[in-house]
N, C-alpha and C positions, 0 to 999 in steps of 0.2 A: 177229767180235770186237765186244765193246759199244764205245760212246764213251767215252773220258776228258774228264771236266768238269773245270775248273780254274775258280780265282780271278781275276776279270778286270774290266777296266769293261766297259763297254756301246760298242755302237756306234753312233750319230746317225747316219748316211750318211746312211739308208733316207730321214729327214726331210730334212736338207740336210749338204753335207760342211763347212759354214764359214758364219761371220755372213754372211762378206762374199763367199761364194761367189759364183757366177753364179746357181745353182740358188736363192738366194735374192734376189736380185736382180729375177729374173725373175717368182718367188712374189709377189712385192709389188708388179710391175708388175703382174700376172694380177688381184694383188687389188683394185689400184685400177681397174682394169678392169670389172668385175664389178660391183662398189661403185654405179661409175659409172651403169654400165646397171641396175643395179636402184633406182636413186633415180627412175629416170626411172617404176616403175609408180607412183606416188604418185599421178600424174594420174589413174590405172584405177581404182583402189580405191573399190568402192562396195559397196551392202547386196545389189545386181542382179549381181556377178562371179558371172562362169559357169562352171560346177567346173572346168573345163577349163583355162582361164586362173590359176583359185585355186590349183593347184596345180602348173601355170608357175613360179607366182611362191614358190613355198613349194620347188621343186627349187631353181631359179635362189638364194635364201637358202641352202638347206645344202649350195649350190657354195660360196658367201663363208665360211661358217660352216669348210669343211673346211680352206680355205688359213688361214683364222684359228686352230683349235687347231693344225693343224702348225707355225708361224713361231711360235705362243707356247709350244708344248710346248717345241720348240727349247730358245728360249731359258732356259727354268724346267731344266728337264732339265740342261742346261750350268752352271746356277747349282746347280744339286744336286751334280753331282759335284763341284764346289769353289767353295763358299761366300765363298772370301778374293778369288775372281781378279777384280782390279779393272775387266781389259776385259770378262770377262764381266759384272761386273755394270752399269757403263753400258749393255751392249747391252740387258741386260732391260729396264731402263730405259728406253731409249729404244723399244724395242718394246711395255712395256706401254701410254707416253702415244700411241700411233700407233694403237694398236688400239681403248685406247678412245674415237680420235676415229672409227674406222671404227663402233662400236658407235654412236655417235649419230647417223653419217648411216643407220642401220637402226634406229632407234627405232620410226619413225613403221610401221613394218608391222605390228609388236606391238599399238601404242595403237590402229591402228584394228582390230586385232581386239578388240581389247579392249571395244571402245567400240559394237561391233555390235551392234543389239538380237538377244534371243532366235529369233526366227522366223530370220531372217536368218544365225545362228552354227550354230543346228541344219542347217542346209541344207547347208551347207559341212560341217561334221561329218561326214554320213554319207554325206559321198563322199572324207572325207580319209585312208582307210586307215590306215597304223601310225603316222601321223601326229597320230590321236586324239586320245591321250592326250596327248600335248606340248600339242596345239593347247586341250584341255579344260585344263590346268593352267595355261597362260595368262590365259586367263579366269577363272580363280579368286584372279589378282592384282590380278583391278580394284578393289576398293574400296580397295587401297594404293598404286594408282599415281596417279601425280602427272603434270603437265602436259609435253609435250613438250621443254619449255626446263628444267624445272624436272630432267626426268633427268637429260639433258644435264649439267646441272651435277652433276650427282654424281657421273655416270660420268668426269666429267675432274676433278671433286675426290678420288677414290677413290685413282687414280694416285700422288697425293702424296700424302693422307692416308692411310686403314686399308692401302694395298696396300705405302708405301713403311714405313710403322711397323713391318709385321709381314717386309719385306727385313731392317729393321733388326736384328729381332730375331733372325732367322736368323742373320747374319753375327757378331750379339755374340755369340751364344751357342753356335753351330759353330767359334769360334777358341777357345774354351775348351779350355784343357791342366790337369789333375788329376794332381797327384805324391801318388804311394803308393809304402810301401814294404814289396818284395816279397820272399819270401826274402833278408830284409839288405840289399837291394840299393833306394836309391832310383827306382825308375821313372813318365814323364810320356809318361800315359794320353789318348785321346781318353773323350768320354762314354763312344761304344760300346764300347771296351776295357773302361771302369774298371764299368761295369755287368755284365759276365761275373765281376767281384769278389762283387756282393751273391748269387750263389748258389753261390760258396765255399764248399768245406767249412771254410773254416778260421775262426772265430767272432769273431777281433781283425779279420781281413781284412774282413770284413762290415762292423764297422761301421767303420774306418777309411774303407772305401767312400763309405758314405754319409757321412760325416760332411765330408769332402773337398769329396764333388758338395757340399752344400749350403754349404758354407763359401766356394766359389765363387760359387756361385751368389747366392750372401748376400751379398757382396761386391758386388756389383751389383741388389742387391736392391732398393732403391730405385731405381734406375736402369728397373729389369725395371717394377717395380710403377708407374712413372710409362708406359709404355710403355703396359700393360693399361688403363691407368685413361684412357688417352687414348681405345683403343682400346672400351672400355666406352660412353665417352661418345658416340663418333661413332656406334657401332653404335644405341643409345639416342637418341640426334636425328633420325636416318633415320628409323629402323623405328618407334619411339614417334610423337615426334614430330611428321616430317613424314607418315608414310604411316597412322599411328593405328592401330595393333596395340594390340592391350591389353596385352599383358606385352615382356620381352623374348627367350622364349622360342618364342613366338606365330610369327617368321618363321621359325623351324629349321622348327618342327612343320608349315606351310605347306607351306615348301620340300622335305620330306619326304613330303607330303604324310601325315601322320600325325594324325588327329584331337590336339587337348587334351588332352581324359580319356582317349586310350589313356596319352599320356605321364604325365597325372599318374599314373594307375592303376599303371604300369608304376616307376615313381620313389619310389610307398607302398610296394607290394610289396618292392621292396627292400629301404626303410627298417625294413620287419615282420620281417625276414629277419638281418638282421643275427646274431640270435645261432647262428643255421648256422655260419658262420664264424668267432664268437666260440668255439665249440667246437672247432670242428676246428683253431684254434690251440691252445688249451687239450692237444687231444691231440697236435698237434706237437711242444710243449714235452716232453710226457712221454716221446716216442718219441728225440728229441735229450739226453734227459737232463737237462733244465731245470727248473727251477720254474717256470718265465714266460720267453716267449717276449719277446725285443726289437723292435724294431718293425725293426730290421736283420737278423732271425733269418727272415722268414715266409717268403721262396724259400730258406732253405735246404736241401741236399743230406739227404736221409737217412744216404747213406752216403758215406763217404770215396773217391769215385774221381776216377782223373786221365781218363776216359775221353774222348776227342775222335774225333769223326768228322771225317775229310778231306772235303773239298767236294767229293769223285769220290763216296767214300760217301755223304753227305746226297742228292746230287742222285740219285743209285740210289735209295734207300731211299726219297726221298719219290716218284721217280714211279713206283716198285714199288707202293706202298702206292692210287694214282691207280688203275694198272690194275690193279688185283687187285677192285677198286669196280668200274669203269667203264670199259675202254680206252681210250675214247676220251677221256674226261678228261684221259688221259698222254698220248696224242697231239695234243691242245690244246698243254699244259704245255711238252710238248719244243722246241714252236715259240720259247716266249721263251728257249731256250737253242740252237737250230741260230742262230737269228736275230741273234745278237750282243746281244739285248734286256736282258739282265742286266748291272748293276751291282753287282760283289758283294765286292769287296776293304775293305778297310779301309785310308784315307787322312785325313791331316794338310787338314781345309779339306772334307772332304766332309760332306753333312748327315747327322747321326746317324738313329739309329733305321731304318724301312723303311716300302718304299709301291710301291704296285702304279700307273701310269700308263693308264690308257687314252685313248686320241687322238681314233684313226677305228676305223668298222668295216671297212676295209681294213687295220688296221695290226695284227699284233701287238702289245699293250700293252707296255710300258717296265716292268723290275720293280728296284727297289735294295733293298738289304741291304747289313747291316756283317757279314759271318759269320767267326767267329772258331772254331769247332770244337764248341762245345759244343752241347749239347740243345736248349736254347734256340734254338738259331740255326738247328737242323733244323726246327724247329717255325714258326720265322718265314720260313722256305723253303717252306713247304708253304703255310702263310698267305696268302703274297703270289704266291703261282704257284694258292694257291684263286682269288683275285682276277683275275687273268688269264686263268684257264680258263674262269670266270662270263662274264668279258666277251666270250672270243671264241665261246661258247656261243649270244650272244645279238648276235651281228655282223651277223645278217640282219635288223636294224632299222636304223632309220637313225639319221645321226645324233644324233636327239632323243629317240628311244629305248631307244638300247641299254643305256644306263646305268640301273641299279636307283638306286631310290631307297635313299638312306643308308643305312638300318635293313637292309632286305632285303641291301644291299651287303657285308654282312659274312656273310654265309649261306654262302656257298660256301667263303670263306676259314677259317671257323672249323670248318667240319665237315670241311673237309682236316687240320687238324689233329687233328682225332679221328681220321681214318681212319691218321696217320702214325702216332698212341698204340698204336693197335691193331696196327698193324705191326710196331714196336717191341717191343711184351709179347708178340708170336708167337714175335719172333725169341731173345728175350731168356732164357737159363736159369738168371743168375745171381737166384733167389730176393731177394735184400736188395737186387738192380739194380732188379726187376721190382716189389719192392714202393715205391723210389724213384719211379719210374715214374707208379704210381698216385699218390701225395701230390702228386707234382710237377703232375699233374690237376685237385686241386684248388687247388693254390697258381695254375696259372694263370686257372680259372675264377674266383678272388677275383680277380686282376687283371683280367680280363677282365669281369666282373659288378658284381661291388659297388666296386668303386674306380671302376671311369667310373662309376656310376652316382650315388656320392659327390662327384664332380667336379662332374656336373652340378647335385647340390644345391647345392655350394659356388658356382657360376657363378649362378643362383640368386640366393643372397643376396650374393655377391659385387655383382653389378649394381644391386639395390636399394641397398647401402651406400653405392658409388662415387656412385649420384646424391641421396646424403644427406650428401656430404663425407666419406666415412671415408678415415682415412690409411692408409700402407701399413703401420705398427702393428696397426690394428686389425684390416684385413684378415687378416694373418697372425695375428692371436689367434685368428680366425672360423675359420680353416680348422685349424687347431689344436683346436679344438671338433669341427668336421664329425671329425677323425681321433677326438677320443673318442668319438662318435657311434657310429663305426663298431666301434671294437675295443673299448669296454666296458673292463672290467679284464683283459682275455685277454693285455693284453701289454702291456711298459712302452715309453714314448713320448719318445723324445730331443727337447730342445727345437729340437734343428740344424732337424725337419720341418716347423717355421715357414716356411720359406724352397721347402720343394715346388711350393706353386702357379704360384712364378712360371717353376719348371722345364719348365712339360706347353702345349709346343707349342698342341695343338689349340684350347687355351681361346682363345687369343690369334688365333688363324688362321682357325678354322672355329665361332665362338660357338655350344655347345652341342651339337658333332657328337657328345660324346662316351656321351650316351645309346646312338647307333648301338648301340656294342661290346655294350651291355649286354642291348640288342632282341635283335641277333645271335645272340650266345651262350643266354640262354633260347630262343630259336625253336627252334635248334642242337640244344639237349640234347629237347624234343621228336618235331622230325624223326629225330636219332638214334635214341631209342625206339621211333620207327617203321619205321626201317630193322632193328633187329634182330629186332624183332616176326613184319615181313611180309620181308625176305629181298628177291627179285627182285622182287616188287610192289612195291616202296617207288620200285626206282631210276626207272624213268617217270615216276612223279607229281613227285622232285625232281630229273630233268630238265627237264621243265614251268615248275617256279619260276624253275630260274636262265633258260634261252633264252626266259624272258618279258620280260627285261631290263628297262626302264624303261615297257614298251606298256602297260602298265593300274597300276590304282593298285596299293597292296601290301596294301588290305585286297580287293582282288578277286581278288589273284593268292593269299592265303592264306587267304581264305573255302573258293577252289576245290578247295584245300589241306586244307579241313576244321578248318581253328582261326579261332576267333574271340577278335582279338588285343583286343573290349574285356572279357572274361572277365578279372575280378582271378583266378578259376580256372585260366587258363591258364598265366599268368606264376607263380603259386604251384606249379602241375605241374612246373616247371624247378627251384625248390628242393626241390622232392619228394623229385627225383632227385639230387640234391647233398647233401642227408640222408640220404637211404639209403646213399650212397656213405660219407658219413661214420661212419655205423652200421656200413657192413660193416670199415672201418678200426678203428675202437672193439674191434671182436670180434677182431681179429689179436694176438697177444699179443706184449707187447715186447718186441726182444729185446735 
């Protein structure tokens, strides 16, 4: 008999059973332990350490490093599943400023890698195994890092500043309640609730939707925008500032390890593209029966169904879809559901939206979702368990390596979701379901493509404004422009979408991740093409990608791959394929 899946939280034990367990108590004894003993190689550290010793001291660190993400997973994990709960959030609190005093007394191992001349850093290199690349990406921070003392203070001004700004935001923004009303009936919505509104079939419902989320959100609009604009500024003192980036852009694309001109390249392309999706709203509009498409209209339904998947069916259906690829992909997957690892109900105080956790490479990753029944929420299931599969794929590195860089990070999760599509249109016989299906593929490919990749133009010129004074007026005019930018006259524009930017988490949290989505998703439609191309040859090679995790950079692991990600060709081959699709859409006749 198969398993029944249900809706449930997650379970923490595996980390600890309580703040104030034993089992944490003891974590934090271990840790200061540890800590202790390894302040003491300071005195060793020279140009002369003998590989043997170098990588002593490089185990002995991702002993410290592992009780460090456990006790902070912890605590972040606990603040996700409810955002409001006052103890929980003193304890992150008090866990983040602890931790970042442990990161200071580990400064010093970094700086003097950092600081080692050439002859000296190669020697050590090529005896540091999968340790490589961490230890190469290090070194690629020196000309931005700064003096011993001078961290120090960041890492303990960070705590209160950008780390407690952006608690803040979480907590004002997750207690938000949105009343709509629903069949006659007034009902008070979380975000994720009143979001399975905007791809209602029902066309008042839409925009009631939206009009609501922003009218909240507006509400606090100034409040949000003083928030960002703080968070702008700190980001911009640092990285400008003190460490002398040339842009603010410049430390994402670093920390990605992603050349410059891939991302500008990759960010034009976009911009060139635009009118792809200025059509295939255009023929939205026509296939709903419109003249013009509302800017509340672009996820909606083709067809009128009430259809919901249970959470027993989604979680079938997407790790059918797993192994029917890969097997072993679903028997990854299943771990974060034997394991208690999922978060997947919908509650009053918990963080909206969804996110894959990964820890340790001993740990199955932690996944949350708000799943509420619909398509959508199959697809954000499959996403975040691609996410998890990537990671434990790639477990036999350590922990400095397992994790992909950004861009690459979304590879697995987004071609799980193709492969759930695909599953879906096999199963599916209702004609008008199946051709819902397809549009709904490309409504999320605009989501997923050109709107982050819009974002991050607006982040952009957001950042230059903020350090030229602009007010939260003008901001919100600017980004009001970026939305003409993008839709052209394809669709008419409620002025409530002034008030979006300050809606999208990421800007505020992760300055600039939000390219990733957009890397992702073109790699994505690529690699897919190649998968249906070559069949069984393909799966190898994008085994390869993901269990290469974070060990080389992500133009070495997709050279190997046979793309070269600075080809303005390449990233145009991804809208190739998103026009022809729209072509083939065009050719269907309406019905």
């Amino acid at each position: 008999m198969s398993q029944t899946y249900q809706l449930s939280p997650w379970n923490l034990d595996e980390l600890f059973s309580g703040q104030d367990s034993p089992e944490m108590q003891q974590a934090m004894r271990d840790l200061e332990s540890l800590v202790t003993a390894f302040e003491s190689h300071r005195a060793r550290l020279s140009p002369h350490l003998w590989a043997a010793d170098f990588l002593g001291i490089i185990r002995h660190y991702e002993d410290i490093i592992d009780f460090h993400y456990r006790i902070s997973a912890f605590a972040h994990l606990r603040f996700s599943a409810d955002t409001q709960d006052q103890v929980v959030q003193a304890f992150m609190g008090r866990i983040d400023q602890y931790l970042a005093g442990i990161q200071n007394r580990l400064l010093f191992f970094e700086l003097w890698w950092k600081a080692l001349d050439e002859p000296a850093a190669n020697r050590l290199l090529d005896i540091a195994g999968d340790y490589r690349y961490w230890l190469e990406g290090i070194r690629h921070e020196k000309p931005y890092t700064l003096s011993e003392a001078e961290e120090k203070v960041i890492n303990i001004k960070d705590v209160t500043g950008s780390r407690a700004l952006n608690d803040l935001y979480a907590s004002l923004t997750n207690r938000y309640l949105f009343k709509v009303i629903i069949d006659g009936e007034e009902k008070e919505l979380t975000r994720g609730e009143l979001m399975t509104c905007v791809r209602d079939a029902d066309t008042d419902l839409r925009a009631r939707a939206y009009q609501e989320l922003y009218r909240v959100f507006g509400q606090d609009g100034s409040i949000l925008s003083q928030l960002y604009q703080a968070l702008v500024r700190d980001w911009r003192s640092e990285k400008m500032g003190l460490r002398g980036f040339a842009n603010p852009i410049a430390p994402r694309n670093l920390y990605n390890d992603i050349p410059n001109d891939v991302v500008d390249t990759l960010l034009e392309v976009c911009r060139r593209n635009t009118g792809v999706f200025q059509r295939y709203f255009r023929l939205k509009a026509r296939w709903l029966g419109m003249e013009k498409l509302r800017r509340y209209d672009i996820y909606a339904p083709l067809v009128k169904s009430d259809r919901r998947y249970s959470f027993d069916q989604a979680a079938h259906t997407v790790l059918e879809s797993f192994d029917a690829f890969l097997p072993v992909t679903a028997r990854l997957a299943r771990r974060v559901f034997d394991e208690q690892h999922l978060d997947s109900e919908v509650r009053k105080g918990k963080r909206s939206g969804a996110f894959c956790a990964t820890i340790t490479p001993d740990l199955t990753p932690y996944v949350l979702v708000n799943y509420q029944g619909r398509a959508e929420d199959v697809a954000t299931l499959a996403h975040e368990l691609g996410h998890a599969m990537h990671s434990m794929l790639a477990e036999h590195h350590s922990h400095f390596t397992q994790h992909p860089s950004l861009p690459l990070a979304e590879t697995a999760s987004t071609f799980a979701e193709m492969l759930l599509v695909d599953r879906l249109l096999a199963e599916e016989s209702d004609e008008a379901v199946r051709r819902d299906l397809l549009f709904r593929q490309m409504d999320d490919a605009y989501a997923t493509i050109m709107r982050q990749a819009f974002f991050a133009l607006f982040e952009r010129q957001a950042h230059e404004m903020i350090n030229q004074g602009a007010t939260t007026d003008e901001l919100s005019a600017a980004y009001m422009q970026n939305l003409r930018e993008q839709f052209g006259d394809a669709l008419e524009l409620g002025d409530e979408f002034r008030w979006e930017w300050v809606s999208i988490p990421h800007i505020y949290n992760v300055p600039f991740y939000v390219y990733a989505y957009t890397f992702g998703q073109l790699l994505v439609l690529a690699l897919y093409q190649q998968y249906k191309q070559e069949g069984e040859d393909f799966k190898p090679r994008y085994l390869d990608i993901l269990a290469a995790g974070g060990s080389a950079s992500p133009e070495q692991i997709l050279t190997e791959a046979g793309i070269d990600m600075h080809d303005p060709a390449f990233w145009q081959g991804g809208f190739d394929v998103l026009d022809r699709l729209v072509g083939q859409l065009e050719a269907l006749p309406v019905a």
